[in-house]
Backbone bond lengths (Angstrom), bond angles and torsions (degrees), N, CA, C in turn:
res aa  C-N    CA-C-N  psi(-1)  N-CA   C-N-CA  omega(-1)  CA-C   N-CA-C  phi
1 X - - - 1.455 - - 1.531 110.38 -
2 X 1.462 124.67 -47.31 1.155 130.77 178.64 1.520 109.50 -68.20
3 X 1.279 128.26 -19.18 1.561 117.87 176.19 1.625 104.65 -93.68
4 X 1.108 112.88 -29.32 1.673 112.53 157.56 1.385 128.09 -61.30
5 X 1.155 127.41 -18.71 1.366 146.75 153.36 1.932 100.81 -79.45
6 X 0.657 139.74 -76.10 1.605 138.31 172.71 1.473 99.90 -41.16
7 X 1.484 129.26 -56.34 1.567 99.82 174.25 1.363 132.81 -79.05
8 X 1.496 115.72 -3.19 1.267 121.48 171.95 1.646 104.57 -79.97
9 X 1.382 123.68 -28.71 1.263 118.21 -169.08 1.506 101.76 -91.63
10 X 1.288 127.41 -10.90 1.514 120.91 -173.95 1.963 90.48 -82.52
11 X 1.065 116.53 -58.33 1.704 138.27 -174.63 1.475 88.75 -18.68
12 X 1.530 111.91 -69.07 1.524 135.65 -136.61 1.956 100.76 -94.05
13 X 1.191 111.79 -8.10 1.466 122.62 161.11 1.501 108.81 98.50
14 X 1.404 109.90 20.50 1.476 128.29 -178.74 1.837 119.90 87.44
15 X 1.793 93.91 34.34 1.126 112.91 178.96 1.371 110.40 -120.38
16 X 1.841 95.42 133.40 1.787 95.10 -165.09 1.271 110.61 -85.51
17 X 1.509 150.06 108.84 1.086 170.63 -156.77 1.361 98.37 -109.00
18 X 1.360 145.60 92.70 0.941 144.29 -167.67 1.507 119.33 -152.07
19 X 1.239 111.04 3.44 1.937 118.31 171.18 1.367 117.90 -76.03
20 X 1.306 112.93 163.47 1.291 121.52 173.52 0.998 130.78 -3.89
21 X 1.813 102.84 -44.41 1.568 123.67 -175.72 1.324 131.83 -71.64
22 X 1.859 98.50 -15.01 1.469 109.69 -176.89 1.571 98.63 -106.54
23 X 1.522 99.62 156.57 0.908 126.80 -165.94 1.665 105.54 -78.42
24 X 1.397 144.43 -17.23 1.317 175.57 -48.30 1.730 79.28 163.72
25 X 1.342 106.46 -91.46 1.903 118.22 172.81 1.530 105.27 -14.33
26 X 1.405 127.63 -63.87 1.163 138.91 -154.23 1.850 106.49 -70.69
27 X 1.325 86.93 -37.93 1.471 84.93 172.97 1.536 139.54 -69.22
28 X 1.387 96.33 -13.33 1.525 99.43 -168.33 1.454 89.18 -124.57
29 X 1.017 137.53 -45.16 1.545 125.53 -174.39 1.717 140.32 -83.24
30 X 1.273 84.15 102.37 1.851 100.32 -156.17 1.513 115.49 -54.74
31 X 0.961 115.27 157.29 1.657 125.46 -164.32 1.894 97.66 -123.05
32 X 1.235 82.69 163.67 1.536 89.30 157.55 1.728 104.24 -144.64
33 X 1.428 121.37 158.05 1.158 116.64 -174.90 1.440 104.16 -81.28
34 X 1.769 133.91 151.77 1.309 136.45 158.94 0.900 113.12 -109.87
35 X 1.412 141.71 138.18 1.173 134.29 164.08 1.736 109.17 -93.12
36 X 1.198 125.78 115.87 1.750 128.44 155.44 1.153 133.34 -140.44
37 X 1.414 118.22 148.74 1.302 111.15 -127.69 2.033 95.32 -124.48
38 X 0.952 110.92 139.18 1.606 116.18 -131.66 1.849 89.60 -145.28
39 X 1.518 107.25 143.14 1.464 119.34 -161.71 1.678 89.29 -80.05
40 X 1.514 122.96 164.30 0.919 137.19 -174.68 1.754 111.09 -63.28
41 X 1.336 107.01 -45.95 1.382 112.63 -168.28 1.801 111.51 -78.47
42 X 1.509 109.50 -17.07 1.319 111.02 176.46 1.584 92.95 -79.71
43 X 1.404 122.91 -50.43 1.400 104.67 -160.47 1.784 112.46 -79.46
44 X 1.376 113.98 4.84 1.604 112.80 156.65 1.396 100.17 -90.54
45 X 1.394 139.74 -27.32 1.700 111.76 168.18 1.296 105.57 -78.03
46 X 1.088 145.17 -48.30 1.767 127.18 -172.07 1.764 103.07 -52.77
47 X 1.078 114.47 -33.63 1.279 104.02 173.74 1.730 131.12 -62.63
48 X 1.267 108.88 -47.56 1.138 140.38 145.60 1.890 105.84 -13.96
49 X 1.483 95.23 -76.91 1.341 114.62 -151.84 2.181 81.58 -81.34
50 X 0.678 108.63 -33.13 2.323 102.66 178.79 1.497 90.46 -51.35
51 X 2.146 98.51 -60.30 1.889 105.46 -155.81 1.591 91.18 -47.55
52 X 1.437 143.89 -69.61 1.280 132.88 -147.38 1.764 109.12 -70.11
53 X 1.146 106.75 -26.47 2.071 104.13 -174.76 1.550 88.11 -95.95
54 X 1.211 128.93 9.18 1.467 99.07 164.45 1.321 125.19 77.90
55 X 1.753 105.49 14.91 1.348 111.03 -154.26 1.819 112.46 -132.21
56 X 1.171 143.19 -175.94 1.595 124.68 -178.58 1.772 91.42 -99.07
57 X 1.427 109.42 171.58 1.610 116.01 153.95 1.602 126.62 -30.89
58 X 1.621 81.85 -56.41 1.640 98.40 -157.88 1.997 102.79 -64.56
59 X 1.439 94.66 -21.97 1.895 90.58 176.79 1.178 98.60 -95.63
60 X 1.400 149.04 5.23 1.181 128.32 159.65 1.555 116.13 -91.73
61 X 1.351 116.36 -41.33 1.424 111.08 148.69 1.513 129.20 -39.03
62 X 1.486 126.70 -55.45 1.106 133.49 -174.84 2.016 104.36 -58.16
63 X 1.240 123.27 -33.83 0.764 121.66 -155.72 1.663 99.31 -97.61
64 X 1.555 103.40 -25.33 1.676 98.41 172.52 1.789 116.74 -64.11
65 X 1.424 91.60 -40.52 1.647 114.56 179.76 1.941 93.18 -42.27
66 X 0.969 104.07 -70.14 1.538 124.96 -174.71 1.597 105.89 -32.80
67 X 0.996 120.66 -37.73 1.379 138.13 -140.22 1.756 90.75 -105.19
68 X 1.414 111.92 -56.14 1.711 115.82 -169.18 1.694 89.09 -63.31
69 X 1.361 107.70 -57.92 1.838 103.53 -168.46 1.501 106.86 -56.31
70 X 1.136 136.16 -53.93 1.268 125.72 168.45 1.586 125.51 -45.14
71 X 1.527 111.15 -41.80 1.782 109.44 177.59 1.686 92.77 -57.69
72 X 1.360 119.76 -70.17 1.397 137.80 172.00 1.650 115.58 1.16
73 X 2.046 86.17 -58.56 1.762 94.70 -166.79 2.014 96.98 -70.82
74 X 1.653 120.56 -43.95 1.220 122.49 -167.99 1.675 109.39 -63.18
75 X 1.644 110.12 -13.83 1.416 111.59 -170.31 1.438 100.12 -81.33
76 X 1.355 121.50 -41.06 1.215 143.48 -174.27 1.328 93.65 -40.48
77 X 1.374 115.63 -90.96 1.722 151.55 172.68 1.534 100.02 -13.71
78 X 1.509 124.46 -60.15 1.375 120.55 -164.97 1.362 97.88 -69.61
79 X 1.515 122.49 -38.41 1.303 103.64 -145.43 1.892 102.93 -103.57
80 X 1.270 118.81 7.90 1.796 140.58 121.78 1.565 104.51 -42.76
81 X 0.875 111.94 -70.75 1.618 96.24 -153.06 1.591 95.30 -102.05
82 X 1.206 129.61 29.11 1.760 128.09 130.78 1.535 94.26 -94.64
83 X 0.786 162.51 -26.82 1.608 153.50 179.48 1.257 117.47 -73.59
84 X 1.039 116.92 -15.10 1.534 154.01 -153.06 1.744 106.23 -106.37
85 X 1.412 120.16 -67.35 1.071 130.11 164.25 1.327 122.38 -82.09
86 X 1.460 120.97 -0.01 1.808 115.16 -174.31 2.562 83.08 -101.89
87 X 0.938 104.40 -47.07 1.342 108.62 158.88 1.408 121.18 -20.27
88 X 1.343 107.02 -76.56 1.802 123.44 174.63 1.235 109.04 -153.16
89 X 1.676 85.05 96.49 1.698 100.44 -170.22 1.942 102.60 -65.00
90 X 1.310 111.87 169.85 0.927 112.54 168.00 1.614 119.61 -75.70
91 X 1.277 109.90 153.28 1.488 114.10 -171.29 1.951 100.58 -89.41
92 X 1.187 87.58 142.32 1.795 112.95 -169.95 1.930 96.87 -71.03
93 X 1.342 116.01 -25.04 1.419 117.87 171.19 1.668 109.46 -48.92
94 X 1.436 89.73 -72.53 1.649 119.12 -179.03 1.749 110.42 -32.74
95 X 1.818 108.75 -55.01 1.030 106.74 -164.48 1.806 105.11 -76.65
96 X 1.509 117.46 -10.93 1.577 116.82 -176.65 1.295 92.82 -60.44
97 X 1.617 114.78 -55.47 1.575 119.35 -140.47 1.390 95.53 -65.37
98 X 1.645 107.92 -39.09 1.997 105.47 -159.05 1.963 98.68 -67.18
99 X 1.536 105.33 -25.68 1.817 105.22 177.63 1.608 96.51 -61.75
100 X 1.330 126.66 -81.99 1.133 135.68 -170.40 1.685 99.00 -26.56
101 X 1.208 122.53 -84.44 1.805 115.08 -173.70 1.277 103.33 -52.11
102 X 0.851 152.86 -20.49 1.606 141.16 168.66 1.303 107.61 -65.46
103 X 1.720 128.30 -43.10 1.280 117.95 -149.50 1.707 89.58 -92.61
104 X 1.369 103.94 -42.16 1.732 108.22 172.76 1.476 132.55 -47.83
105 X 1.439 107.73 -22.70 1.636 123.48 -176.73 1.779 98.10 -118.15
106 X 1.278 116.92 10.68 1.492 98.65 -175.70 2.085 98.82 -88.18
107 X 1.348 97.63 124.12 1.944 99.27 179.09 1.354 105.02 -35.54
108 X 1.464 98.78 166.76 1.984 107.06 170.55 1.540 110.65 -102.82
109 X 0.885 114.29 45.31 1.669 111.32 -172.71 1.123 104.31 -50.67
């Protein structure tokens, strides 16, 4: 495993290439099968959408999956840090001073 990682990183110019996209990913990160069960006309567009990227179903699914949990995790995050600031909003002092050094340090191009 570690010389497969050393030849992927020599390939790539000593850059670790190691997401989803690499083939490296696939090897070590275990799956389990799901079964779900999906209307006829969606599963002729995912097909559709594999035939043109060159890719199977199951990675275009996997990668939508990827995609909802990630919006999910950023939905999470915003709506923390509005809870966050409606809590103890920021003070209107704070926000003069941070304008003022911005406008004072912004270059004269």
């Amino acid at each position: 495993m570690a010389e497969c990682r050393q030849q992927a990183l020599h390939r790539n110019k000593g850059l670790a290439i190691v997401g989803p996209d690499h083939m490296l990913y696939h090897m070590v990160m275990a799956r389990r099968e799901v079964l779900v069960q999906l209307d006829d006309d969606l599963v002729e567009a995912l097909d559709r959408i594999a035939a043109e990227r060159g890719t199977s179903r199951s990675d275009v699914l996997r990668r939508a999956a990827r995609a909802v949990v990630e919006a999910d995790e950023e939905s999470r995050a915003d709506a923390e840090l509005i809870a966050a600031y409606t809590a103890q909003p920021q003070d209107p002092a704070d926000t003069d001073a941070y304008m003022r050094i911005a406008i004072e340090s912004w270059p004269d191009w």
